[in-house]
N, C-alpha and C positions, 0 to 999 in steps of 0.2 A: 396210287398216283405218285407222279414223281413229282417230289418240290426243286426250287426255283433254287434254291444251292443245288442237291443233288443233280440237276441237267447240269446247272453250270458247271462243276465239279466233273463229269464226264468230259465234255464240250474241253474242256482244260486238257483231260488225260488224253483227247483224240489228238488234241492237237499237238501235244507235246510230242504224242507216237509218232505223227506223224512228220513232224521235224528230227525226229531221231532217225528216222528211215531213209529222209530226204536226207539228211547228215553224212550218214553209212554209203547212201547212193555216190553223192558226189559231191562231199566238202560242206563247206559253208556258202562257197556261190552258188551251189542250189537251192539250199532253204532262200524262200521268200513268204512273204505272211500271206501275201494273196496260194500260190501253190501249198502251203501248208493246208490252211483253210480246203482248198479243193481235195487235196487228200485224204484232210481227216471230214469229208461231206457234210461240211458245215455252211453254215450262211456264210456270207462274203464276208460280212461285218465282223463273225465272230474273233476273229484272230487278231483283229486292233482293239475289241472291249478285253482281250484276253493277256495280250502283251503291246507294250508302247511301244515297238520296234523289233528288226531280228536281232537285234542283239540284245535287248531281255529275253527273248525264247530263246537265244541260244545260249542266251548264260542260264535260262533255268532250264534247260537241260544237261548242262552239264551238274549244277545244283542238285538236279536229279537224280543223276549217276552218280555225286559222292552220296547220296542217303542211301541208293539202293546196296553201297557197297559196305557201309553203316551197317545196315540194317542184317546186311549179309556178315560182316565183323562180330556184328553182339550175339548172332547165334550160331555163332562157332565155341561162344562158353556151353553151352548145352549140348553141343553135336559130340565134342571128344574130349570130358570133363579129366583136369589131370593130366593133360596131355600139351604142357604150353608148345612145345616143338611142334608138333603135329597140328595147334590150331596158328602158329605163325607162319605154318608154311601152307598153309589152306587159304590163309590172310594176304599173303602175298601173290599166292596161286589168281585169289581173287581179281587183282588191279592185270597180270600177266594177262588174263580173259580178258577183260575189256578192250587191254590194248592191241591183241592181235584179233578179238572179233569185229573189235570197234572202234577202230584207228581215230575215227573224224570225233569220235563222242570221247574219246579218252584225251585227245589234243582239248576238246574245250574243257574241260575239268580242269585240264589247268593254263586255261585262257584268263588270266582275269579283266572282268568286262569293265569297262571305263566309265559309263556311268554306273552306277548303283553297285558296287560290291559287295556289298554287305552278302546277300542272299548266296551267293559263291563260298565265303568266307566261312559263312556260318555251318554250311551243309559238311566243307571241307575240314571244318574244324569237329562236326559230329563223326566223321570218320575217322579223325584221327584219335581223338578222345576213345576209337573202340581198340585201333590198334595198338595207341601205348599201352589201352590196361590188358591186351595178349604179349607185347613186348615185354612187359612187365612182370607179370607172369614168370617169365623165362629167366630175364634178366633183374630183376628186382626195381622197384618205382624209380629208387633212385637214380638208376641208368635207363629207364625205360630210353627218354629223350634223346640220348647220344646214340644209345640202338636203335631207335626208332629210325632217326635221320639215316644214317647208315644204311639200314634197310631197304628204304623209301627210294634212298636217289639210286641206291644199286639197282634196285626196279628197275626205276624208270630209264635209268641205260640201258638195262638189260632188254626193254620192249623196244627202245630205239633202237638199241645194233638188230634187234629180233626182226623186228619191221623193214629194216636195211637190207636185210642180208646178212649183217657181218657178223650176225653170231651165228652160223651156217654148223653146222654137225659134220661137213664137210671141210671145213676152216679151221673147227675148234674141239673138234672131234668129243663134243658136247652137245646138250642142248639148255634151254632156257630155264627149264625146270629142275637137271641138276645140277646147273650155278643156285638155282635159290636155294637148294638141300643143301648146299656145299655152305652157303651162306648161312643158315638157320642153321647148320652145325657149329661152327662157328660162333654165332650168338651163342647157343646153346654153351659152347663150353666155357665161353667166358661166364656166365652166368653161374657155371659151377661153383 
């Protein structure tokens, strides 16, 4: 038998997917709590005992998506042990997916929501705590932070022009993945 957390606890995951999906579909002016609710075939009610508004669902999914990338960060120490180049450029490769599979979910991640931050703040800050201690790794604690930044916003240009166009393999007779080799080489030597 299932208990009364456990449903709830699903009832949460359905709706969360299915705001992720709505998201992916068409932005943020698709998700609404009632259409979420019908997607994830829930009661009508569910989706208001579950979030006070779309903009807590849609800031806990983005919350979402820094843990899962978290969570994908910390077992990148165990995937390519000894290898900090290869698990920084795995780390990076990480946020690059999102932003080109999941344009709408990678823009809220770093939406910060207006009421109630905390929950954004926290998830974004367990994410980061994985990839200074791989930046770290490469380039030592005490730089991890100036490399880390470095890193981070070079992304995130880099998924912008990616999503633009304007980092075209045509344009720049590149692609997105060996600017961040070209990058993580880079760290890497300074960390020599």
């Amino acid at each position: 038998m299932v208990s009364r957390l456990e449903s709830a606890a699903a009832t949460r995951r359905s709706l969360l997917d299915a705001a992720r999906a709505l998201l992916n579909e068409g932005g943020p002016q698709k998700v609404t709590l009632r259409e979420v609710g019908a997607r994830a075939n829930v009661s009508r009610g569910a989706s208001y005992r579950h979030f006070a508004d779309k903009e807590s669902l849609l800031a806990a999914v983005g919350a979402e998506s820094w843990d899962r990338i978290a969570e994908q960060l910390n077992q990148l120490q165990f995937a390519a042990p000894g290898s900090g180049e290869a698990s920084l450029r795995s780390a990076l490769q990480a946020l690059l997916d999102v932003g080109r599979d999941e344009p709408e979910v990678y823009r809220m991640m770093f939406t910060m929501p207006a009421k109630e931050p905390e929950l954004a703040i926290q998830a974004a800050a367990r994410a980061q705590d994985e990839f200074l201690r791989i930046v770290g790794s490469v380039v030592g604690d005490g730089r991890a932070h100036l490399y880390g930044a470095m890193l981070l916003t070079s992304a995130h240009g880099i998924i912008s022009m990616d999503a633009s166009g304007h980092l075209s393999p045509q344009m720049w007779r590149t692609t997105p993945e060996n600017v961040v080799a070209a990058l993580v080489r880079l760290v890497a030597d300074a960390g020599e």
